[in-house]
C-alpha positions in Angstrom: 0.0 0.0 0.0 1.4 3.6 -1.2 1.7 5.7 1.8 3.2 8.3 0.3 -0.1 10.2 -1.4 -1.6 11.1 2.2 1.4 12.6 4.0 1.9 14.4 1.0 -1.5 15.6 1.0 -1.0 16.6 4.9 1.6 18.2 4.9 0.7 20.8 1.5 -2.8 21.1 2.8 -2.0 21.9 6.7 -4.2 22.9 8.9 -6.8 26.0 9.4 -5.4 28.6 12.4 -7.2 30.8 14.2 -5.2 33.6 13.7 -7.7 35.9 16.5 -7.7 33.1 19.2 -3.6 32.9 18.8 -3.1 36.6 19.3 -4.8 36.5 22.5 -3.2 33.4 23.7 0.5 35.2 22.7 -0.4 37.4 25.1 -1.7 35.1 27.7 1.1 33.3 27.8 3.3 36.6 27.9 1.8 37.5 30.9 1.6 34.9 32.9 5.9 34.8 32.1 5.8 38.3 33.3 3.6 37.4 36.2 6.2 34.4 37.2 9.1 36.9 36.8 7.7 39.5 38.9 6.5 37.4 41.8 10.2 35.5 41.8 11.8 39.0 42.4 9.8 40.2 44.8 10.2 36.4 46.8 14.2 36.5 46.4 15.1 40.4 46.1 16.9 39.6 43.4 16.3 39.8 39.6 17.6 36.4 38.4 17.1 35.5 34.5 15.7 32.5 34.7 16.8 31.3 31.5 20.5 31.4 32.9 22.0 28.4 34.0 24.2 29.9 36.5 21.7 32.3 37.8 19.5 29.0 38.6 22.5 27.3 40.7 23.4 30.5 42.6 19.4 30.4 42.9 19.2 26.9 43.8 21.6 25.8 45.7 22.9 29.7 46.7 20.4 31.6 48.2 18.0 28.4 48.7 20.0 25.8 50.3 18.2 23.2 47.9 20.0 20.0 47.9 22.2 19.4 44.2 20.4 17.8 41.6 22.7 15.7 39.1 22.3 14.6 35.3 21.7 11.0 35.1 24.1 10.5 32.4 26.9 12.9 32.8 27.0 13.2 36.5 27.1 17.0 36.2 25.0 19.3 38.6 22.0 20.4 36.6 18.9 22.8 36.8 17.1 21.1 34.3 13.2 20.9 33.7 13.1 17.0 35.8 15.4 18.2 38.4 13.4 21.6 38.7 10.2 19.1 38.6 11.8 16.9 41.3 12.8 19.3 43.8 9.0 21.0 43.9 7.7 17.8 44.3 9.7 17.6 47.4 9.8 20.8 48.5 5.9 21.9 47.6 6.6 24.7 50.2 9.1 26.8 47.9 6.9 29.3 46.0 10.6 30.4 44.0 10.3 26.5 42.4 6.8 27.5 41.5 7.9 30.6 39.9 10.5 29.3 38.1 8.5 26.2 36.6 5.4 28.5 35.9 7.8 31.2 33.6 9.6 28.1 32.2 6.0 26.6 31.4 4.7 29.9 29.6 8.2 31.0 28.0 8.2 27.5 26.0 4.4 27.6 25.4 4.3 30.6 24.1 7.6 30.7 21.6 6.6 27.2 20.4 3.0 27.2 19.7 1.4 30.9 20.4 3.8 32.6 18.3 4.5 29.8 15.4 4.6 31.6 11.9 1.2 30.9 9.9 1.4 31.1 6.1 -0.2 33.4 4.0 -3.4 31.3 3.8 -4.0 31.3 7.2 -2.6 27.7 7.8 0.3 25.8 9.4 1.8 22.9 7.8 4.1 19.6 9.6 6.5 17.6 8.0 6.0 13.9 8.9 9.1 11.0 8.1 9.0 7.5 9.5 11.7 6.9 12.4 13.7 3.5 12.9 10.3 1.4 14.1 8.0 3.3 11.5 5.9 5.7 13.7 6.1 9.1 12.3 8.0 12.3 13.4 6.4 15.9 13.3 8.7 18.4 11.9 9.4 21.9 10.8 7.7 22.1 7.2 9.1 22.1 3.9 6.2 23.5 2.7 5.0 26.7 4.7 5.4 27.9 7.7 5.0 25.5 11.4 6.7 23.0 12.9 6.3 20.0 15.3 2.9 19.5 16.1 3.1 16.0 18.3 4.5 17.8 21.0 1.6 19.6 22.6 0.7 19.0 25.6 -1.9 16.6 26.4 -3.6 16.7 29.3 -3.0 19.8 30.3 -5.7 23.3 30.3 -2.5 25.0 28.4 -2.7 22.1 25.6 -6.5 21.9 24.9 -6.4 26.0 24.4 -3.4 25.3 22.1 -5.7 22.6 20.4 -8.2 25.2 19.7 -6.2 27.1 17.5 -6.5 23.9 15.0 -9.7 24.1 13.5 -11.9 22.5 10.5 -12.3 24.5 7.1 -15.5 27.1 7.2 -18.7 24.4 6.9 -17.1 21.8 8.1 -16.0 19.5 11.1 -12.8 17.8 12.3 -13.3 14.5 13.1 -10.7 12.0 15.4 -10.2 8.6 15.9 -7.2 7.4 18.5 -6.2 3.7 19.3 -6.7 2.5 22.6 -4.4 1.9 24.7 -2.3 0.4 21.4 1.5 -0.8 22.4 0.9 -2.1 25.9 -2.6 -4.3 23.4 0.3 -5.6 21.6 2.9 -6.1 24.1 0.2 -8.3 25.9 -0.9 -10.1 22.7 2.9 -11.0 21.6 3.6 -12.4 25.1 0.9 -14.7 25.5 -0.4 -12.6 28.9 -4.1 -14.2 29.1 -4.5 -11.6 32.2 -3.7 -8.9 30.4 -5.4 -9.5 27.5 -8.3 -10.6 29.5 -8.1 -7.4 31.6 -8.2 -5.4 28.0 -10.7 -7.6 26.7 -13.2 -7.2 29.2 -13.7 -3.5 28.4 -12.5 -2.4 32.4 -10.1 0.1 33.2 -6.8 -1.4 32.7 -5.2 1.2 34.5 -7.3 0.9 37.6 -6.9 -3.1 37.4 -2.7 -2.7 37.2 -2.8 -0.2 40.0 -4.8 -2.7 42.2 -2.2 -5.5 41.3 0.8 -3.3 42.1 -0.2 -1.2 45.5 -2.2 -4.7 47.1 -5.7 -3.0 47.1 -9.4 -3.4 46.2 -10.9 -0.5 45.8 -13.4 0.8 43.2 -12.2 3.8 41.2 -12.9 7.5 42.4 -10.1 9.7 41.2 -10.4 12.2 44.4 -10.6 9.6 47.2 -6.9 9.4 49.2 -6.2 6.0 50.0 -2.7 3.7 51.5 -0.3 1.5 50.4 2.1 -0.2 51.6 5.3 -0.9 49.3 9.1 -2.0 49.8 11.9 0.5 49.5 14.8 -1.1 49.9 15.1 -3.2 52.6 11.7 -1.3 54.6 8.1 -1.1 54.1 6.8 2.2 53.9 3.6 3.5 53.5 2.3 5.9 50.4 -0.7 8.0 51.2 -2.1 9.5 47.8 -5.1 9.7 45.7 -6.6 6.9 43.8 -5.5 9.1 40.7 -2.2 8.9 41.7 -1.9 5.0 41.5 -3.6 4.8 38.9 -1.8 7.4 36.7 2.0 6.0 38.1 0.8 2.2 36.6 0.6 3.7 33.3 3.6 4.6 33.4 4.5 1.0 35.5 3.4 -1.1 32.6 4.9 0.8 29.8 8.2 1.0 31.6 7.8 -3.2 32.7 6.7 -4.4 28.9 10.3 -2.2 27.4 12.8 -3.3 30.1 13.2 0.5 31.9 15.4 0.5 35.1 14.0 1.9 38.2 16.1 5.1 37.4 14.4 6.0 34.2 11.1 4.8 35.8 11.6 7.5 38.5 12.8 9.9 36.0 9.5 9.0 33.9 7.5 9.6 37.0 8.7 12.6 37.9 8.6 14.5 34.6 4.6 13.5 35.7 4.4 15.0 39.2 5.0 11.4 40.6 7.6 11.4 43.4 8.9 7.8 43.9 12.1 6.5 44.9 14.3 4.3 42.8 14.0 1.4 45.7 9.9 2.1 45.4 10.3 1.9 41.6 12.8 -1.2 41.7 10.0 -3.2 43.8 7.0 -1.7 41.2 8.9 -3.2 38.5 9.6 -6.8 39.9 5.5 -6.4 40.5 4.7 -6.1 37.5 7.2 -8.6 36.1 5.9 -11.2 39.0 1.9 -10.2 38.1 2.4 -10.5 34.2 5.1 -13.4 34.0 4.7 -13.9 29.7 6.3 -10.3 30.0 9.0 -11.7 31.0 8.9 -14.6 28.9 8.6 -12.6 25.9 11.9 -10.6 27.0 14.0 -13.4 27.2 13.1 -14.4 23.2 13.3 -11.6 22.2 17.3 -11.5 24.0 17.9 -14.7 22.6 16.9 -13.6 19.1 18.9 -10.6 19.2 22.5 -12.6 20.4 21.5 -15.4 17.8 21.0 -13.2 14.5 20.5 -9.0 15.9 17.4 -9.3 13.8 13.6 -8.7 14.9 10.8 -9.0 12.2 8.0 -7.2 13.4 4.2 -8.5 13.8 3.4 -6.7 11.0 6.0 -8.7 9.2 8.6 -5.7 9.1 12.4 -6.8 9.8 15.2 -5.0 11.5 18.5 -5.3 12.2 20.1 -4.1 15.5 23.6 -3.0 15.4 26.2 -1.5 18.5 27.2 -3.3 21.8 24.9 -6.2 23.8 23.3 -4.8 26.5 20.2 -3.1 28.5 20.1 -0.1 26.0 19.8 -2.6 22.6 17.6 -5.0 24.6 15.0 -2.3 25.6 15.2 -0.9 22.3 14.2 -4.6 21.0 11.9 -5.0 23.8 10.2 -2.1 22.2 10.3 -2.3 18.5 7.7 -5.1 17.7 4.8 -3.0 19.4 5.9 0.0 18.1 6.4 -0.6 14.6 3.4 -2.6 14.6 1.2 0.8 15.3 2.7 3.2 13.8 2.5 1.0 10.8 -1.0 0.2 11.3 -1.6 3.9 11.3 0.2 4.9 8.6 -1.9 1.9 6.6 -4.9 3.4 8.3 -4.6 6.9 7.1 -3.8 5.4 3.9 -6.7 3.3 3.2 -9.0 6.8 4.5 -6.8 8.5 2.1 -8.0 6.0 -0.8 -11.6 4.6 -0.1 -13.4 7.8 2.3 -12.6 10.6 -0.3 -14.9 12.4 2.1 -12.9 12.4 4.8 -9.7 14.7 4.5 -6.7 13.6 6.4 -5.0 16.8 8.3 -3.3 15.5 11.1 -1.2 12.4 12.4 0.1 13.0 16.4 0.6 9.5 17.8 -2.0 7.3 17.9 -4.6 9.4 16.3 -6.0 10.3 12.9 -7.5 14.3 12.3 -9.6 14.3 9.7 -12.6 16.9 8.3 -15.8 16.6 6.4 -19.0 18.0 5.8 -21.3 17.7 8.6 -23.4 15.6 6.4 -20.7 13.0 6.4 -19.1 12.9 9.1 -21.1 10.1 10.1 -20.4 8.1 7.4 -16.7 8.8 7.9 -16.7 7.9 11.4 -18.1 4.4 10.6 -16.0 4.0 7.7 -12.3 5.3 9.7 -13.3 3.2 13.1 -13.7 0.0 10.8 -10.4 0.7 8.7 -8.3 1.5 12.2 -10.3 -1.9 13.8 -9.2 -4.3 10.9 -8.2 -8.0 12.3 -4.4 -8.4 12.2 -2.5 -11.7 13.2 -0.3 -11.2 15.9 2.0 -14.3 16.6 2.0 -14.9 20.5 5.7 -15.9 22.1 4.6 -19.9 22.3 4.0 -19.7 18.4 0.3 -19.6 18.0 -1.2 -16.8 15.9 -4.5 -15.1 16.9 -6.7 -12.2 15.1 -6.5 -9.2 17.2 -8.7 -6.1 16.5 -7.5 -2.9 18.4 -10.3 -0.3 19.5 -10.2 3.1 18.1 -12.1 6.2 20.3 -13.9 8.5 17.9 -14.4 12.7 18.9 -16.2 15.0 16.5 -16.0 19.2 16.9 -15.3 22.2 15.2 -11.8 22.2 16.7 -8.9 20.0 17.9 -9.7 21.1 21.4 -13.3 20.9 21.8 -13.7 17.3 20.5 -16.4 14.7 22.3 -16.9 11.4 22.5 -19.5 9.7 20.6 -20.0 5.8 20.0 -21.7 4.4 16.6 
């Protein structure tokens, strides 16, 4: 199947801006910078640019006393964005931290998506190229003016007002349709994991279940409710006292970082960049849970190691092969541990878009950011398209378990509908 066609169509026909909406947001963003800046001097007494390196250590761990935070890699001391993130996690008290993360926020918000140069039509265009396992990248354009659209923030107010910006063309409406939940589906069905599969199968909330498997409880879900756990840090029990949307968000993270082969240090790196404080003995233990609780994981690692010392070469479920080249050891495993799944939905995507691209005429393809498809139509269509993309995305593919059997597996695909890419509902067909 020619890909080619629909990226190329994406990327000359870009996307509507709201060029009003994006002015006021510029300023917004402006000033709640100037906001942060203002409050930070009249806290310290001091005007410190916070986009100086050295004014942030004499800051840090000058005037504040704060306890040196190292890079992981190169040892060095660091005032980066995690160990910024990491020391107002621990030190919720210091309104300078809040300060500085708040400008830092703003600064980046508003340089990257506020202020990005529109073309002449009133549009912004993205660049996409497949990386080593086939997903697609988001880059500055070669056609007009943009840039990397797959890095906006999700979940946050700040994102959805970006999102707004994005909207359909005058008389029409964006459509979206996003795989659920896709890699850690695959993962599950590569290794075998009948409780995982089960768990996805039976329409529950995976997160939820994995959270209740991890922290030992049995509880029913209510995000605002605090609740305990107990959990081995080191060589001593201690005892977490957080929401039930903390557990549940830190598995998320759990399972990705158990399926891929993460250390505790990058798990508590991974955590923290997500407000989750853990320590690396808490994350150690989470990940022996989760390798303990889902044994096929484990399983599946180990074949995938033995493949990679017999030949370095993985073929993908989707039937794509690659070699892996550079020294044996954790870094190549994970990055083998992770290539089957990967490549398997960006691929499916990219075949996805495609087949839109080729059989719903009706349905213009604007945007590709992860696991999710942007399209827009005529209102009279759009159901039509949504039918037509959520049975495309949901196709049967064979995935070949790790004890050799193959098995059909369909993965669900979410559908939104709305005049923009940040006021999109839900809606089931």
């Amino acid at each position: 199947m020619d890909r080619q066609p629909t990226l190329l169509d994406m990327m000359i026909r870009g996307v509507r801006l709201n060029e009003e909406r994006k002015k006021e947001l510029s300023v917004f963003f402006f000033q709640e910078e100037e906001k942060a800046k203002l409050a930070l001097k009249e806290k310290t007494g001091k005007d410190y640019n916070m986009n100086s390196t050295k004014d942030m250590q004499m800051l840090l761990y000058g005037q504040l006393g704060l306890p040196f935070q190292y890079h992981m890699k190169t040892g060095k001391v660091t005032t980066s964005k995690d160990a910024l993130h990491k020391l107002t996690a621990k030190n919720p008290q210091i309104e300078e931290l809040q300060h500085i993360l708040a400008f830092k926020k703003y600064g980046k918000l508003r340089s990257t998506y506020a202020d990005m140069a529109v073309d002449a039509d009133g549009r912004v265009r993205t660049s996409y190229a497949p990386v080593s396992t086939f997903r697609l990248s988001s880059s500055e354009s070669h056609f007009g003016a943009g840039g990397n659209l797959q890095n906006i923030p999700v979940r946050s107010e700040e994102g959805k007002e970006i999102r707004k910006l994005f909207e359909a063309d005058p008389g029409k409406e964006m459509g979206k349709a996003d795989y659920s939940q896709i890699e850690a589906r695959l993962c599950a069905y590569e290794a075998n994991d009948l409780r995982q599969i089960n768990l996805f199968e039976s329409g529950g909330d995976i997160h939820w279940e994995q959270a209740k498997a991890y922290f030992g409880f049995n509880f029913d879900y209510e995000p605002s409710i605090t609740i305990c756990a107990k959990v081995i840090d080191g060589r001593r029990s201690v005892t977490l006292e957080e929401t039930m949307k903390f557990f549940r968000n830190a598995a998320k993270t759990i399972v990705h970082a158990g399926n891929y082969g993460m250390g505790p240090r990058m798990l508590q790196q991974i955590l923290e960049q997500n407000g989750i404080i853990l320590s690396s003995g808490i994350c150690k233990e989470l990940l022996t849970i989760h390798l303990n609780v889902n044994p096929m994981i484990l399983l599946r690692q180990r074949n995938v190691r033995d493949q990679i010392n017999a030949n370095r070469t993985l073929v993908s479920a989707y039937g794509r092969p690659r070699r892996f080249e550079g020294r044996l050891g954790d870094n190549l495993y994970q990055s083998a541990y992770a290539y089957s799944p990967q490549n398997t939905a960006g691929e499916m995507l990219q075949d996805a878009m495609a087949t839109v691209y080729d059989e719903v005429p009706e349905a213009e393809n604007l945007l590709n950011v992860h696991d999710e498809i942007v399209w827009q139509c005529l209102p009279k269509d759009m159901d039509y398209c949504l039918r037509r993309v959520k049975e495309i995305m949901e196709k049967p593919i064979c995935i070949a378990g790790s004890l050799g059997d193959c098995r059909p597996v369909s993965i669900p695909a979410d559908l939104s509908v709305g005049p923009n890419w940040g006021e999109m509902k839900g809606v089931s067909i």
